[in-house]
N, C-alpha and C positions, 0 to 999 in steps of 0.2 A: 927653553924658557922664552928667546926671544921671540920665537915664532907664535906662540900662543899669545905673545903681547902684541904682537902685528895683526893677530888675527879677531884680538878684541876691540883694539884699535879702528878693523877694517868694519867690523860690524856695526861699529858706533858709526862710523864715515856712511853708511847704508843707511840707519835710520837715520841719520841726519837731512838725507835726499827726498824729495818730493815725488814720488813713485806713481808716476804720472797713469802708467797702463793700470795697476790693481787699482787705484783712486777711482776711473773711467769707469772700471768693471762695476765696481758698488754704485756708484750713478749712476748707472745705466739701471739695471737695478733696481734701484729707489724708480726710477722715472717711473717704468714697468708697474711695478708694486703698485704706487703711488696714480698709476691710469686709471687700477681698477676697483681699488678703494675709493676714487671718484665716481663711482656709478650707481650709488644712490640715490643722490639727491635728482637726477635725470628719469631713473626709473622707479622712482617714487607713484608719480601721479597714473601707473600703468599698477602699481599694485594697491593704490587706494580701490583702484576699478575693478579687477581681477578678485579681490579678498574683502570687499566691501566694509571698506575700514574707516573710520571714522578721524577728521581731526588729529583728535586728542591720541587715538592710538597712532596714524601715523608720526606724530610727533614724538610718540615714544620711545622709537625703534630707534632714534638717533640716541636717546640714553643707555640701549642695550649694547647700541655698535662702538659707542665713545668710552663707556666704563669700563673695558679692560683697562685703558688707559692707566689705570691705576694701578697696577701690576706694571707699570715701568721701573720703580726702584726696585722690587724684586726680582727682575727678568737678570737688570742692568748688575743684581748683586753675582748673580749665578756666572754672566756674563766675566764679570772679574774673578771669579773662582775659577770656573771651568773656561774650556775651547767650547763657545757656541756659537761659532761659524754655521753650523747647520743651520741654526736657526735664519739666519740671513739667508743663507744659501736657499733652504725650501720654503721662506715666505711668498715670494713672487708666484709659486705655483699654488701654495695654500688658499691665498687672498684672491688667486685669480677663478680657482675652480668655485670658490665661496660664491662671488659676487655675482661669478657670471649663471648662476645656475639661482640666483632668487626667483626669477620664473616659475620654477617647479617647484616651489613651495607650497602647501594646499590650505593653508590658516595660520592666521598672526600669531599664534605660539610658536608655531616650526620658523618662522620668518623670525621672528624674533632670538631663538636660540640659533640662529642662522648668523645675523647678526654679532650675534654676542662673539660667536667663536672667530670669523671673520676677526673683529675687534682684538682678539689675542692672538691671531696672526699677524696684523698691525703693528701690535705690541711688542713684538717677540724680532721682527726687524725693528723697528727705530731704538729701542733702547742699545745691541750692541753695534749695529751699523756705524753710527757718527765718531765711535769709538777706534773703529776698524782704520777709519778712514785719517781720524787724528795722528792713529800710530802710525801711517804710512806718508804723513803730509811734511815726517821732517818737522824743520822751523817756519813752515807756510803752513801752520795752523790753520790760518783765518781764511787762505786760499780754499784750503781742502775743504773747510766748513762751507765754503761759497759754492765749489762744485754741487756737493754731497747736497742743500738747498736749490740749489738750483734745478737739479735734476727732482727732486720730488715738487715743484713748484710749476715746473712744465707739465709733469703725470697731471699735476690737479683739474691744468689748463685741459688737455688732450681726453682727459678721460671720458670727462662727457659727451663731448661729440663721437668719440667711441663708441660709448653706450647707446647713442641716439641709433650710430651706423648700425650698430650691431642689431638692434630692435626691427629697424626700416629694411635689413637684410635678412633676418632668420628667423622674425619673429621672440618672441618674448622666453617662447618656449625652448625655441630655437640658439638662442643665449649663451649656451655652452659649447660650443663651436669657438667662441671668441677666445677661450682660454685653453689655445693651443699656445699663443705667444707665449703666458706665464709661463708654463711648462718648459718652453724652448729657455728659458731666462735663468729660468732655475739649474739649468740643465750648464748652460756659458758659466754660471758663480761655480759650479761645483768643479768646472774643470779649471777654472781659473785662480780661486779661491780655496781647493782643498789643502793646501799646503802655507796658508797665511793663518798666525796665530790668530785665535778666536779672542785672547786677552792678554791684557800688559804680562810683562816678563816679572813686574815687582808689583805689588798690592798691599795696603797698608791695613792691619786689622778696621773693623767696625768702629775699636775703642781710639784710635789713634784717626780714622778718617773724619768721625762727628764733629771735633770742635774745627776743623780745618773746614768742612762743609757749613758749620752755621757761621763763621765770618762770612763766607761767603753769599749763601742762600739769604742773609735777616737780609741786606741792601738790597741782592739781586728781584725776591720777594716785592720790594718797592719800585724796583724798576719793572718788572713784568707785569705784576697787576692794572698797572695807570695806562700803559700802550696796550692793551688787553679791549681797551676800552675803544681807543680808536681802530684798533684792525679789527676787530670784532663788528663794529659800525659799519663796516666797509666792506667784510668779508661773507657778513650774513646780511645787511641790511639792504647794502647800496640799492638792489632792482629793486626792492621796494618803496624804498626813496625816491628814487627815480622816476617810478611810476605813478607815487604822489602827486610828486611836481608835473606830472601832466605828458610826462613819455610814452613813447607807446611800448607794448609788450617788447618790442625787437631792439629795440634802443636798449631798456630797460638791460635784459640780459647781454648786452655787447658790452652794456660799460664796464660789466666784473671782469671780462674777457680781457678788455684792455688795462682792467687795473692787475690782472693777473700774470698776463704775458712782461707788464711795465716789473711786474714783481721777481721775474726772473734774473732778466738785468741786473734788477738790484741786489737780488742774494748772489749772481756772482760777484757783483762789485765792491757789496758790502765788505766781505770778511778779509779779500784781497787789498781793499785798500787799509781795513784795520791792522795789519800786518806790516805798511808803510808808516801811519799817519799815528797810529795809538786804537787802542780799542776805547777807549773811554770820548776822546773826541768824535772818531766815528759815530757813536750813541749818542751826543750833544747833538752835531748838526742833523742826524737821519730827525731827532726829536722838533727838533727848534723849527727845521725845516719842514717837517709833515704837518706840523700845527698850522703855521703858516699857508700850509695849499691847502690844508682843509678849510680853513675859513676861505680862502677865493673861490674854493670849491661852492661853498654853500652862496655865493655871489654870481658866478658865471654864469652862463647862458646860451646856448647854439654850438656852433662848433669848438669854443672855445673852451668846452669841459673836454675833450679829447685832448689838448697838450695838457692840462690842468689834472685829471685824473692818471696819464703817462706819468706826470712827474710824480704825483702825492703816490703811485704804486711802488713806484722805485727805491721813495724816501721810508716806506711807512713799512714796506717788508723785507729791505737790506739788512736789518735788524737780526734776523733770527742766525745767523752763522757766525754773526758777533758773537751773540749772546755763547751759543754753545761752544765757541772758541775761548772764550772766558772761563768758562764752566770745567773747560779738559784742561787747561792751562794752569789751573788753581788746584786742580785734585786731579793730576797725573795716572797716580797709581793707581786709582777706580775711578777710570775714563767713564765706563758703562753705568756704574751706579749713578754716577753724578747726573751723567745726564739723564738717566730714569726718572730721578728725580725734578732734574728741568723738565723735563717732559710731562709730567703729571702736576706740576706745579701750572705748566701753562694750561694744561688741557682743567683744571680748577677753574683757574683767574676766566677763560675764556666762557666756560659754561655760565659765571656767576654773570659775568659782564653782558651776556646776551641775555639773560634774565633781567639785570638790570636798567638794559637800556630798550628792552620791549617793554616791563612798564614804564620807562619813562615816557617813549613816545607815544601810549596810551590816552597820556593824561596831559604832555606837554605839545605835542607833534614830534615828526624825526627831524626838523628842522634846527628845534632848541636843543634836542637830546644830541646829537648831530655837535651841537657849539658845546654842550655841557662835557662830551666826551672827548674834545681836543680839550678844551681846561685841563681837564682829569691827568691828561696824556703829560700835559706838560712837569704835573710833578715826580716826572722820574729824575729831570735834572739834578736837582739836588742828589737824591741816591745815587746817582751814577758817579759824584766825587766820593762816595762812602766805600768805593768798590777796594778790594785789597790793593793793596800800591803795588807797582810794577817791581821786579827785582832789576831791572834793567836803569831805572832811576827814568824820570820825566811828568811833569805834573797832569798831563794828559794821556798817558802809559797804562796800559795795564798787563802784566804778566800774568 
């Protein structure tokens, strides 16, 4: 008897530990995944050319490849029922063989269900991955959510110039050559990872998870939507703004680079310092503070958008390993669904916000749409005190 109590005991003492090597593995991982699901919007203007496609259809392929999206909360349910560790395990090669092989697609229909499927390989990694990574982070939640971001924040960075490499070396055709890496990735997760639970040990039915998720989702809902606005500004618009204002094409695409690379930093820094500081005050100043550089931003001038855009990347996308630190923190026992759930909540808020702020700047410039969307941002404040109160007690805590 006592030995079985030592030995539950011992187990709890294990997850309690921040399990540095498997953490790494799933980062690494995401990085990978997350390179080659960046290589669309690079080898976009090679298949406008190639499949003589117009506008409006290539604009559309981004609704094909983004809509699985919404098969997050269901991936995330299965996730918490069953081990789908596989699915992590063979995304990296899935998304890699997908993307790298758009080349040989011969008409925007095959390109497009090309796309789609891609998109649910997407899917089928993010919704249990951050879960994976929750249960093995111990009480450095916010850590683990910082790696786990960080690593697909770098993929986004790297991907493209990948995809650039990869065109200027093998040709368009040639493309599939490049997803040997994926393969070799998927290949480390499975020896790495075959023996790590695919889902929590405890899970709470549907009827007992629902009211526990909507305290949380009505505030969180308020706070994603308003910052939706400004990363969104930022994250689709910037080179275009940029090149309003009178940049040149090269300038123009550096400054995402640097708002990108600035945005690593800050997703390690974010979740790790919320794990010291409080999650709710981390979400205060990342807020108060991004508003703040984004109006100097819209002031600046010469060299002095390069520390100005470093800091506003740091501030503006620290945010996201909070958030889903929060999310795992408050619904434990369906880590996966919940944040399927975040995850399609954000991939909503972000579609609407880029709809809404390319007509704004239609009609007002991206200048004022630009001021209109730090406003907007600023009303997460207030929800951010609506968030569940910490169990740990502190008015800027949150459990």
């Amino acid at each position: 008897m006592t030995t079985q109590v030592e030995t539950v005991r011992s187990a709890e003492v294990v997850e309690e530990k921040f399990q540095t090597e498997q953490i790494m593995t799933i980062v690494g991982g995401h990085f990978v995944h997350d390179t080659y699901s960046a290589f669309l919007a690079p080898l976009l203007p090679l298949l406008i050319e190639r499949l003589s496609l117009s506008l409006t259809m290539a604009g559309s392929l981004w609704v094909f490849f983004s809509l699985p999206a919404l098969l997050n909360p269901f991936i995330g349910y299965l996730a918490d029922k069953f081990s789908v560790r596989y699915f992590v395990i063979l995304a990296p090669a899935a998304t890699a063989t997908i993307m790298s092989s758009l080349g040989l697609t011969s008409n925007y229909f095959l390109l497009a269900i090309q796309l789609f499927l891609a998109g649910i390989s997407i899917a089928a990694f993010h919704a249990p991955a951050p879960a994976m990574v929750g249960r093995l982070s111990g009480n450095k939640l916010g850590k683990g959510m910082s790696y786990f971001m960080a690593g697909g924040e770098l993929g986004r960075t790297v991907g493209p110039i990948v995809a650039v490499w990869g065109v200027s070396t093998f040709t368009l055709e040639g493309m599939p050559r490049v997803m040997v890496v994926g393969w070799a990735t998927s290949l480390i997760l499975y020896w790495r990872l075959r023996n790590i639970p695919g889902r929590s040990g405890q899970r709470q039915t549907l009827r007992a998870f629902l009211p526990a998720a909507r305290r949380l989702f009505v505030p969180l809902v308020g706070i994603v939507v308003p910052r939706q606005f400004m990363i969104t500004a930022l994250a689709v618009y910037l080179p275009t703004f940029m090149s309003m204002e009178g940049a040149s094409l090269w300038v123009a695409g550096i400054s995402l680079s640097i708002l990108e690379l600035a945005g690593v930093i800050g997703a390690l820094a974010g979740g790790t310092l919320s794990d010291r500081l409080g999650r709710k005050l981390v979400l205060i100043l990342a807020s108060v503070s991004s508003s703040a550089l984004m109006i100097l931003f819209l002031g600046a001038e010469g060299w002095l958008l390069v520390p100005v855009l470093l800091a506003l990347g740091f501030t503006t996308l620290s945010t996201g390993p909070v958030m889903l630190a929060i999310v795992q923190e408050h619904l434990p026992d369906n880590r996966a669904t919940a944040n399927g759930l975040y995850i399609s909540m954000a991939f909503l808020s972000r579609s609407l916000a880029a709809l809404v702020l390319g007509f704004m700047g239609d009609r007002l410039g991206l200048q004022t749409t630009y001021l209109w969307a730090t406003l907007i941002s600023l009303l997460v404040i207030p929800m951010i005190f609506l968030l569940p109160k910490s169990e740990e007690g502190g008015p800027l805590a949150t459990s």
